[in-house]
C-alpha positions as CSV (number, residue, x, y, z in Angstrom):
1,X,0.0,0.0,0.0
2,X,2.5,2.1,0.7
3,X,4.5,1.8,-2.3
4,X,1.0,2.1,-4.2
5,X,0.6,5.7,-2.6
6,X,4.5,6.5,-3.3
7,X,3.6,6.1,-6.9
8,X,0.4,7.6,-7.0
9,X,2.1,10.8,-5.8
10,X,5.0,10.6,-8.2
11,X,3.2,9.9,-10.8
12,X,0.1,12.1,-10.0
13,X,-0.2,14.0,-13.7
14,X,-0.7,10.6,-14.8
15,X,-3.7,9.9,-12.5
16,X,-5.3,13.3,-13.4
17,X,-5.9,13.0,-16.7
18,X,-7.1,9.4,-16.4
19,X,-9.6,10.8,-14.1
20,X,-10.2,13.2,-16.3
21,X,-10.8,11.0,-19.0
22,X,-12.7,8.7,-17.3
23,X,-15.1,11.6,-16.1
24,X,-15.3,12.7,-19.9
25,X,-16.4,9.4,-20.9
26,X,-18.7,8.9,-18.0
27,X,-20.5,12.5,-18.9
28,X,-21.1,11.1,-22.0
29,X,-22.3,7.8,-21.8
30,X,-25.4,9.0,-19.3
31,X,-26.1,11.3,-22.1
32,X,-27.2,10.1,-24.9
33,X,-27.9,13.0,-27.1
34,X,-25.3,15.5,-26.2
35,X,-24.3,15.9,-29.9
36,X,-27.1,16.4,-31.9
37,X,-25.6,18.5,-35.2
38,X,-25.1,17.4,-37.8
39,X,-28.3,15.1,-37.3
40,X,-26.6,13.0,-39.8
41,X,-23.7,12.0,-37.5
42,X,-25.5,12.4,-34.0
43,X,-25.4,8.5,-33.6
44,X,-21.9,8.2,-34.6
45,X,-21.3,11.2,-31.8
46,X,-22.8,9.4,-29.3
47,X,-21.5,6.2,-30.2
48,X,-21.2,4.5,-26.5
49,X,-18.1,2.8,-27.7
50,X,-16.0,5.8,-28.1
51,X,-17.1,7.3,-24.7
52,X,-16.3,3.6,-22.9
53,X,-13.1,3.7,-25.0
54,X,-12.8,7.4,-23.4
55,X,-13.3,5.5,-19.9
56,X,-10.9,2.4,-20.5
57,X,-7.8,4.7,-21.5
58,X,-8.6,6.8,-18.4
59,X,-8.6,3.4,-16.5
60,X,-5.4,2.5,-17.7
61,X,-3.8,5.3,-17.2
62,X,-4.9,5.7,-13.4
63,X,-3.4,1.8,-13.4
64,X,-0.5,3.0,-14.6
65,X,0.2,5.6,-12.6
66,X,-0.4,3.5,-9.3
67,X,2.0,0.7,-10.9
68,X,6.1,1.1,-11.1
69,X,6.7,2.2,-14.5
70,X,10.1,1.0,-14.8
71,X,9.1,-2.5,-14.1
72,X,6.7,-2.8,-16.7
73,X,8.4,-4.1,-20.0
74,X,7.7,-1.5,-22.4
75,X,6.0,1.8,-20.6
76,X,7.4,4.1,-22.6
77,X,5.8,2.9,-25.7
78,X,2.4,2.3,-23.6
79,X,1.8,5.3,-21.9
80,X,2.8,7.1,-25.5
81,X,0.2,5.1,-26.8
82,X,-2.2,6.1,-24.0
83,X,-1.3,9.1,-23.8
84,X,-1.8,9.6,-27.8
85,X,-5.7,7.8,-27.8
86,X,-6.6,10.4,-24.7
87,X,-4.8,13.2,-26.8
88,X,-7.2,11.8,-30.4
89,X,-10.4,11.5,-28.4
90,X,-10.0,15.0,-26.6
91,X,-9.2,16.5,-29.7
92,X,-12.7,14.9,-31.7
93,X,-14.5,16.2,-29.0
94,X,-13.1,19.9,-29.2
95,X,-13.7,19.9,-32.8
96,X,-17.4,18.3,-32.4
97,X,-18.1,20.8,-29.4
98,X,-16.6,23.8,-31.4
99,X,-18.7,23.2,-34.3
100,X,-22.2,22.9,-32.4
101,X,-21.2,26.0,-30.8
102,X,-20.4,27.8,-34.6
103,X,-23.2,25.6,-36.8
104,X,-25.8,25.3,-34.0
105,X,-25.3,28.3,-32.2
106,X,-25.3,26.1,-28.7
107,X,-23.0,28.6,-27.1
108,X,-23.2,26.0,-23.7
109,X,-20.5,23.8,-25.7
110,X,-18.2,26.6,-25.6
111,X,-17.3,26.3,-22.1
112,X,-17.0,22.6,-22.0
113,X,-15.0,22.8,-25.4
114,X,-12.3,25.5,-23.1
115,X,-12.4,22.7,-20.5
116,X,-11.5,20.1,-23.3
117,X,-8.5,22.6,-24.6
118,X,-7.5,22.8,-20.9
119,X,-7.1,18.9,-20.6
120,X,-5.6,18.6,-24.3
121,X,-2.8,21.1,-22.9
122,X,-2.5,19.1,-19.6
123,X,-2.4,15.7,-21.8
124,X,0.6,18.0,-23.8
125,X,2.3,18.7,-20.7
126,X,2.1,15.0,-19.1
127,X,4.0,13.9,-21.7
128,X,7.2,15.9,-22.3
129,X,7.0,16.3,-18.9
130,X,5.9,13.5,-16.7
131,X,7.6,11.7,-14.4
132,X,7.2,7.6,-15.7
């Protein structure tokens, strides 16, 4: 346990934006018709898949960040990996917020979109900049 904690605090970026993401994902998969415009893609944009894909990576990378990274065989290449999915899925969301804010005139998705470009920076920062 105590080792557990010890890593938690060293590598607490890590666990932040896995709670993000997992808080993201969770948002969204109560909601089922957040996006609505285009009406042709509002089922793709609430696709429950890519908002339990937004909670899996967030998962992981809480695991990760309560594990010893320097044990695990290749963590470089995994929390890239993790790291790049939550940066992909953020970004969609940005773009799909910004434009029902611009086509739809639903000027509520503005702030959540700011929040999005928040956690896009801190998904930025985590990786030059994180601890592993």
């Amino acid at each position: 346990m105590k080792r557990l904690l010890a890593n938690l605090r060293r590598n607490f970026q890590y666990a932040l934006v896995g709670l993000a993401m997992v808080g993201n994902g969770a948002t969204l998969f109560v909601d089922r018709n957040y996006f609505f415009w285009p009406p042709q893609y509002s089922d793709l944009m609430n696709d429950q898949r890519i908002d339990m894909l937004m909670c899996f990576t967030g998962i992981a990378l809480m695991l990760l960040a309560m594990r010893d990274f320097l044990k695990l065989k290749h963590s470089e290449m995994l929390t890239g990996l993790l790291l790049g999915l939550s940066a992909f899925l953020v970004m969609s969301m940005i773009i799909v917020e910004i434009t029902h804010t611009v086509g739809a005139g639903e000027f509520r998705m503005s702030k959540t979109a700011v929040d999005d470009i928040i956690l896009l920076m801190g998904i930025i920062y985590v990786r030059r900049t994180g601890r592993r």
